[in-house]
C-alpha positions, 0 to 999 in steps of 0.5 A: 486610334485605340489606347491600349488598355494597360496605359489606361490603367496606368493612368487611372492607378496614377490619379487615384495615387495622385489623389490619395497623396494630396487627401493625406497630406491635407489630412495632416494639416487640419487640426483635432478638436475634442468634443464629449458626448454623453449619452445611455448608450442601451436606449434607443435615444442613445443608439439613434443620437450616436450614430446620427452624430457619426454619420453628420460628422462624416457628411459635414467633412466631406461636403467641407474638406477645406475647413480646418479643424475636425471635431473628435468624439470622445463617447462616454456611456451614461447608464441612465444615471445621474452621477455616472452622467456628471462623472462623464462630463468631470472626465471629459472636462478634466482629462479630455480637455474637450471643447463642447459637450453634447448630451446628456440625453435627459433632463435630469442628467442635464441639470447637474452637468450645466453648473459643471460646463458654466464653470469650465466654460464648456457648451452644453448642447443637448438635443433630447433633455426637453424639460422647460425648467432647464431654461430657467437655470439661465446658463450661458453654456447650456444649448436647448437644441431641442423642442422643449415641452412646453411649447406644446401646451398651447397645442394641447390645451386648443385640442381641449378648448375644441371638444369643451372639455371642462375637467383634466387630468394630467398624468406625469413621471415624478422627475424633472422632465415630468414635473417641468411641463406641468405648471405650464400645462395648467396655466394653457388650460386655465386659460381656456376655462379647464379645470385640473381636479387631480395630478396622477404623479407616476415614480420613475421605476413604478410598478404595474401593481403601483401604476394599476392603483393609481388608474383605479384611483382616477376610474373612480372620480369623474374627469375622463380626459388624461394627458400623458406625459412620460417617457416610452418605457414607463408610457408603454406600461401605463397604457397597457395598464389602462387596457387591461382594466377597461380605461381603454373604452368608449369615452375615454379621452387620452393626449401623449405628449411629444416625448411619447408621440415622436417615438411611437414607432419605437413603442413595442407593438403590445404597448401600440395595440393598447393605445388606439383611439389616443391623440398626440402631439408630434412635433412636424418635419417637413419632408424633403430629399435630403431627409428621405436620403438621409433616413435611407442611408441611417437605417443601412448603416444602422443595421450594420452596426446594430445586426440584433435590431431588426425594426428601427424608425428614425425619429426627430431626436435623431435629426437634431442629433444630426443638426447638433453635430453640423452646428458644432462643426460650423461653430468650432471652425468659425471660432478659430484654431488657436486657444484649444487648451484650458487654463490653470489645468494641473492634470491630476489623474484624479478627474472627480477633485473639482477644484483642480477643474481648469476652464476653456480658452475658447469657451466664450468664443465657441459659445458666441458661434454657436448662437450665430449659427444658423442654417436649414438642417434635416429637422427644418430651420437650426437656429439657437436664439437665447440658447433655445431651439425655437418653436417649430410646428406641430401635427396632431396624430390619431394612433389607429392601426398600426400607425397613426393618422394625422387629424390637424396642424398647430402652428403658433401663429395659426393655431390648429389649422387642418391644412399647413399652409391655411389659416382660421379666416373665417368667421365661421370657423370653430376649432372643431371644425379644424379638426378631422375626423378622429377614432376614439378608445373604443373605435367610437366616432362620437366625440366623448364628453370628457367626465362620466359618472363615477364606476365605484357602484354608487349613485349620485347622492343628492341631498334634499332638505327636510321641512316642517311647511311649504311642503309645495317645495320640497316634502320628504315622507318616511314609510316605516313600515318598508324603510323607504324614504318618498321625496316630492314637490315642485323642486323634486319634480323639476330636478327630476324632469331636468336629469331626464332631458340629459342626453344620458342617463343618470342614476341619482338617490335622494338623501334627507338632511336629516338627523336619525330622528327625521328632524332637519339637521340644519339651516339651508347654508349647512345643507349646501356646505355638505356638498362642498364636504363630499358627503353630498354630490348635489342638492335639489330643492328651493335653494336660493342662489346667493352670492357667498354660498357660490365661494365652495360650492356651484349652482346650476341656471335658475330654474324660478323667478329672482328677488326676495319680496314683501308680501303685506295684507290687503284692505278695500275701503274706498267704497265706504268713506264718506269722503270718496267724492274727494279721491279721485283729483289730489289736495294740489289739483283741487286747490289749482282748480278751485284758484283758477274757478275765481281768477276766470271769474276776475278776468270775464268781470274785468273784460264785461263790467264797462259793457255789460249790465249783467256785469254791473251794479254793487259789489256783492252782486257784481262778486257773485255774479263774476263766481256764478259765471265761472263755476257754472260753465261746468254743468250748463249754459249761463244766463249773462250774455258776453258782449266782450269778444276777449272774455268770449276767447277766455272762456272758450278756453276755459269751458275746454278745461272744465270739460277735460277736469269733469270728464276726468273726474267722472271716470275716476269717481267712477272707477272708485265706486265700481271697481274694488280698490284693493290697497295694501296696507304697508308700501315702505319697508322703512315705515314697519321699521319707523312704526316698530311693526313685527314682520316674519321670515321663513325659518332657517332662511337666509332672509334673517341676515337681509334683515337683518342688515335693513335694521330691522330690531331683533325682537320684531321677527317672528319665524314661520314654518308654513304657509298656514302658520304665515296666515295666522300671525297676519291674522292676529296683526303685529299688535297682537303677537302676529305680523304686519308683513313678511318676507320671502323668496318670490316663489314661496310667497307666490305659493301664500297668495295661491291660497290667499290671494284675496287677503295678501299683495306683493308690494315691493321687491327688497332684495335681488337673488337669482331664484332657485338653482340646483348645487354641485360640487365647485367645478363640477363637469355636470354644471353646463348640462344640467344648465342646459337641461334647466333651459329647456325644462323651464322653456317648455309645456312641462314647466306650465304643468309642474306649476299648476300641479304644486303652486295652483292656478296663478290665473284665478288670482288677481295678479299679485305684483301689481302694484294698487295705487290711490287712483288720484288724478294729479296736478302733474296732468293737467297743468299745461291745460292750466297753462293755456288757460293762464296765458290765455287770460292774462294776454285778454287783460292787458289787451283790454287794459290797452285799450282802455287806455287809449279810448280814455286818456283824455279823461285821464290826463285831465286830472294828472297833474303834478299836484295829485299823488299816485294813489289819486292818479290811481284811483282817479284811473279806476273811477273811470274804469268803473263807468259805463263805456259809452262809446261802445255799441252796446250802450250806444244802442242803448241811448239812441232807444232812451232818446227816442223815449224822451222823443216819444214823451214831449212830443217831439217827433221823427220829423222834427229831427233834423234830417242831416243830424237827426237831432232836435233842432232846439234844446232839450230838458231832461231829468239827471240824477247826479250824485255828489263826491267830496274832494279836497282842495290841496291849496286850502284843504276845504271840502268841494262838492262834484256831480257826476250826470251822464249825458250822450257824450261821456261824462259831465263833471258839474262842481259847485262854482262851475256852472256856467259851463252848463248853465246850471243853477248853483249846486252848492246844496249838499245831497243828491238832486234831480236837474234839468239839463238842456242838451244841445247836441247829439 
């Protein structure tokens, strides 16, 4: 069944009315709340913010038509000035009684509209006013809905610290949205060890005559690396100034900021021509349909309104334009409908008196919803944290073409990162590497090095001292015949070498420190501070790096050794003493040896004297019978035989002593005698200072303060200008108005021992330095290059030739650092061989005198009783010491062949013997000389007489009154006697 087509239209007239009625009398019931907006309405900004604004209003109402209120826009037109942009917003605050403010559109106009919104209690949102400094006002009203520019010098200064840049100039408007990045910009920079030599300040309403200058100015000096930080218009002309006068060109270097950078597109095609090859920093927007919708949507409605603009780009400001608007809305609903008015407003139609200036009622309310708002607009995640957008993500751009080409990412947690979503993890990875292939001005794929040398015609001026000697450095020749000034020597040729190895070429003049005379024009401290002056771009020649001169000016790496030395005569007089035999063992060794030559001598008489006859007989024999043997053992084989197993242990050890000493001996004896001992003079430094010695230094040196400052007296430093006027005051020695050492760079006095090498030594090094380096200005970008040009000049064959052409062969010398020592052999090397010997000998005694006492303490103790002292004891011990042992082999041998003697002479033959005992079978006679001591009774105190007579057995004591024991006659007689003593057992 059909229905028929006017009940159809019927019916769809009937809803539409329904609708329309239902929308109007909703309309009526939400509430107007007025908001200001305040921007130029003749830039692009301008434009673009308006009408990004309009359409969020219209898509938030309509996406939210059940939220009550409905913000209403009063536009107020800035003219891009600062006083019509604070009158706007007393208007609006005054007249309008509006609830929020959005705008200014720049820094300048911000900064004086925030004071006016704290005071009325009115937000301030801007979306393009980016200068860092606007935060530091601290307003509670003011709303940075917008990326300041400061978050992007962490970008800029990793792009520098990627390509090693060491110098950078920033070039900025001198207003607030330029000066405020900068202190930011250069702590970045400073902490990736680049340097900002100049700040290129641009006026607001510059001319192209003044911006020409002012680049003119920066062709001339070296940094070639700008960072460009100004709006378009003033950007634009810059640009096409630096194309038009050749700053445009291969190695050249220029960074835009965002300000620039996110409105490239808006930039005039001239202007984009001029700038390709620049990198920039845009802030990223990640792409998404509402975006894409949304860019569609504003570029139709754009042209609609705008007929007279054909070419328009939507950039970021716009979208946080747009956000802006979506946050107010939300912000203002979620405060609430009521207090919409302003306290204490009179309503005076004159809207510039201030003090007639009410405040808002639901200020503090609306500020609070602002800073809780939060959600994800078209320019990515809109959060206010402390009144701040915060910081979103960058993308670095190459302008090539006519568009631009995006090369990396630069994330804050990430850093720069080729791709969005990955991370520098790798430990191989470089900030280069993260980079990708980038166009430089000039279309060159080679990466600029960021400075050249000056385009103002002239060359690099190096400065060269000028020397009355040590011409093997540095000698300046002056042709007066062709006007022509001809530098050489080791430094010259070195320089020359180092600035051939730069990958570039480099034009460079030398120019003596001289006055018009020729003569030098000052001390090498007065020459290097030239440079630190500007009347010099360098210095080549022997100039040591030292510390205080590194405050104004650099050095390059060392291209020779370090220190400062002493260099004193040398003497050779070992060969000639009469006493040369005495060298080579020190007092202390031949003192040790000598003590244990007579101990060991003790100790093998001690071991032998009870059973050896060698060992035997008065003292004097007995003395030097004990040193002959010890002292012998060094040249041959002894006579006396040693019968004591223990004294044959000692002197095996001692004979291994003797044979190290001897040896040892000979060989440095040896070496003395054949060798030439080449003995400095003077070893301390103290010992010229103690002795009042003169001691020299090369004029115009900085040595004179380093001896300064070792106390050395004034009046005993001599100067020299030379290396033959250094030979003749050491020639004439320092008692005859010469010297007894100088001192001098390791170098120059390598040069002195070059020609004297026989005469001179170094001794010591007194003072560390870092050798020789060339000067630049501090900061200079040639420092790294040259170093590196230094490193592989010196690391090469050329170094080995400069040398030898300058400084002689080192090699036909005697090497002058080592340091001639006396040669001696100390007790500090053989006293463990000495230690041995000791504990060696000492364990051989007491294990002798331990078994003296056992085989004799029966004889011992006879006479230890209670009535005799110690010293007797004591005595008594040593008397029996000093007996022959007869129970040892030796002797017992001994006296079996005398009893076979005596056998022989009264006819007593082996078959008399008993065969059992083999001894006489009746008694015997025998001859026994006994010699009388004298004791003294305790009791009466008078003298007795004792004999002593050996027999097989041990001793006899035979004693006046006693003779009944042997049956003797009475020995009362005094003097020694000859008895007949029967012996009745073996």
């Amino acid at each position: 069944m059909k229905i028929p087509t006017r009940i159809a239209f019927s019916f769809l007239f009937f809803i539409i009315l329904s609708k329309s009625n239902f929308l109007a009398k909703a309309q009526n019931r939400t509430i107007s709340v007025n908001v200001g907006v305040i921007l130029d309405f003749d830039t692009w900004t301008g434009k673009m913010g308006l009408s990004c604004i309009n359409m969020a209003l219209a898509d938030f109402y309509t996406s939210n038509s059940y939220y009550k209120t409905r913000l209403l826009l009063s536009s107020r037109d800035s003219k891009s000035d600062v006083v019509e942009a604070a009158a706007a917003a007393l208007d609006l605050i005054k007249n309008v009684e509006v609830q929020a403010i959005i705008g200014p559109e720049n820094s300048m106009q911000a900064k004086f509209i925030i004071d006016l919104g704290e005071k009325a209690q009115v937000p301030i949102v801007a979306f393009s006013a980016t200068s860092p400094s606007l935060t530091s006002l601290q307003s509670p009203y003011f709303f940075q809905a917008t990326q300041s520019s400061s978050s992007q010098v962490k970008a800029i200064s990793e792009i520098v610290q990627a390509y090693g840049w060491r110098e950078v100039v920033p070039i900025y408007i001198d207003n607030e949205y330029g000066q405020g990045i900068i202190p930011f910009l250069i702590d970045a920079l400073q902490e990736v060890d680049a340097h900002v030599p100049y700040r290129s300040v641009i006026p607001p309403l510059a001319s192209n005559d003044h911006i020409g200058e002012e680049l003119f100015k920066l062709m001339t000096m070296q940094t070639r690396v700008f960072i460009v930080h100004m709006p378009i218009d003033l950007g634009s002309r810059l640009f096409t100034k630096a194309k038009e006068i050749g700053m445009m060109s291969e190695g050249y270097v220029w960074i835009i900021t965002s300000g620039m950078t996110d409105s490239i597109h808006s930039i005039e095609s001239l202007a984009r021509d001029s700038m390709q090859g620049v990198l920039g920093v845009k802030t990223y927007v990640p792409k998404t349909i509402e975006l894409e919708n949304f860019t569609l949507r504003w570029k139709t409605k754009f042209h609609q309104d705008n007929l007279n603009i054909m070419d328009v780009e939507l950039n970021v400001r716009g979208l946080w334009a747009y956000d802006v608007a979506s946050a107010l809305a939300r912000a203002v609903e979620k405060a609430g409908i009521t207090n919409f008015g302003y306290e204490n407003t009179t309503g005076s139609s004159n809207f510039t008196d201030l003090a007639t200036m009410g405040v808002s009622l639901n200020g503090p309310k609306l500020r609070q919803a602002l800073l809780d708002t939060k959600f994800s607009g078209l320019a990515g995640e809109f959060s206010l944290q402390n009144g701040q957008l915060q910081s979103l993500t960058f993308q670095i751009i190459n302008v090539n073409g006519n568009g631009e080409r995006g090369v990396a990412f630069w994330t804050p947690e990430n850093g720069l990162v080729r791709e969005l979503n990955s991370t520098n993890t790798s430990m191989y990875s470089t900030l280069r590497s993260n980079l990708g292939p980038i166009i430089w001005p000039g279309d060159s794929s080679s990466v600029p090095k960021g400075w050249e040398i000056p385009t103002n015609g002239k060359k690099l001026r190096v400065g060269v001292p000028v020397k009355d000697g040590f011409f093997e450095f540095v000698q300046v020749e002056h042709d007066a015949s062709t006007n022509t000034t001809n530098v050489q020597g080791y430094s010259i040729d070195i320089f020359k070498a180092v600035m051939k190895a730069l990958p570039y070429n480099v034009d460079y003049e030398f120019i003596p420190f001289a006055k018009p005379n020729g003569e030098s024009a000052g001390t090498y401290n007065d020459m290097v501070y030239q440079v630190y002056l500007g009347n010099f771009d360098a210095v080549a020649g022997d100039t040591t790096i030292i510390a205080n001169r590194t405050n104004y000016i650099d050095f390059t790496l060392p291209y020779t050794e370090s220190g400062v030395t002493m260099v004193v005569p040398i003497k050779d007089n070992e060969r000639k003493n009469a006493w040369v035999f005495l060298k080579p063992l020190t007092w202390d060794l031949w003192i040790t040896s000598g003590l244990f030559f007579v101990f060991i001598g003790f100790v093998v008489w001690v071991l032998e004297h009870r059973v050896n006859e060698e060992f035997r007989g008065p003292p004097s024999h007995e003395i030097g019978t004990s040193l002959w043997y010890s002292f012998s053992t060094m040249v041959f084989a002894q006579k006396e035989s040693l019968l004591s197993n223990l004294a044959r242990f000692v002197v095996i050890i001692w004979v291994f002593v003797v044979l190290i000493l001897t040896q040892s001996y000979t060989a440095s004896l040896t070496s003395l005698l054949t060798v030439q001992q080449l003995q400095p003079t003077v070893t301390d430094v103290n010992q010229l200072i103690k002795n009042g010695e003169y001691v020299g230094y090369q004029e115009g040196s900085f040595v004179l303060g380093i001896l300064q400052q070792m106390k050395f007296d004034p009046s005993k430093l001599r100067t020299y200008k030379s290396i033959k006027e250094c030979h003749d005051l050491f020639s004439k020695g320092s008692a005859n108005g010469g010297i007894a050492a100088a001192f001098d760079d390791i170098p120059c006095m390598k040069s002195l021992l070059s020609q004297y090498c026989s005469k001179y030594t170094m001794v010591q090094s007194i003072y560390k330095t870092d050798g020789f380096g060339f000067v630049f200005p501090k900061g200079s970008p040639f420092i790294s290059d040259v170093s590196w040009a230094v490193l592989n000049v010196t690391e090469g064959k050329q170094m080995k030739e400069i040398e030898k052409k300058w400084l002689g062969d080192q090699s036909d010398c005697p090497s002058s650092n080592t340091q001639v020592s006396s040669g001696s052999l100390s007790l500090e090397s053989f006293w463990g061989l000495f230690l041995v010997a000791g504990i060696a000998s000492l364990s051989a005694l007491i294990i002798s005198f331990s078994m003296f006492l056992y085989k004799e303490r029966q004889q011992i103790w006879i006479r230890f009783d209670s009535k005799n002292s110690i010293w007797r004891r004591i005595c008594h011990a040593l008397r029996i010491f000093d007996n022959k042992d007869l129970n040892s082999h030796t002797f017992r041998n001994k006296a079996l062949k005398d009893r076979d003697d005596i056998d022989y002479v009264h006819g007593i033959g082996a078959s008399d013997a008993s065969p059992s005992t083999n001894c006489p079978t009746s008694p015997i006679s025998c001859s026994v000389h006994m010699e009388p001591e004298f004791t003294f009774s305790e009791d009466s105190g008078t003298p007795s007489r004792e004999y002593f007579a050996p027999n097989p057995h041990g001793h006899a004591f035979l004693s006046a009154g006693a003779n009944e024991q042997i049956g003797l006659p009475n020995l009362s007689q005094e003097g020694p006697r000859t008895q007949e003593i029967d012996l009745e057992n073996c």
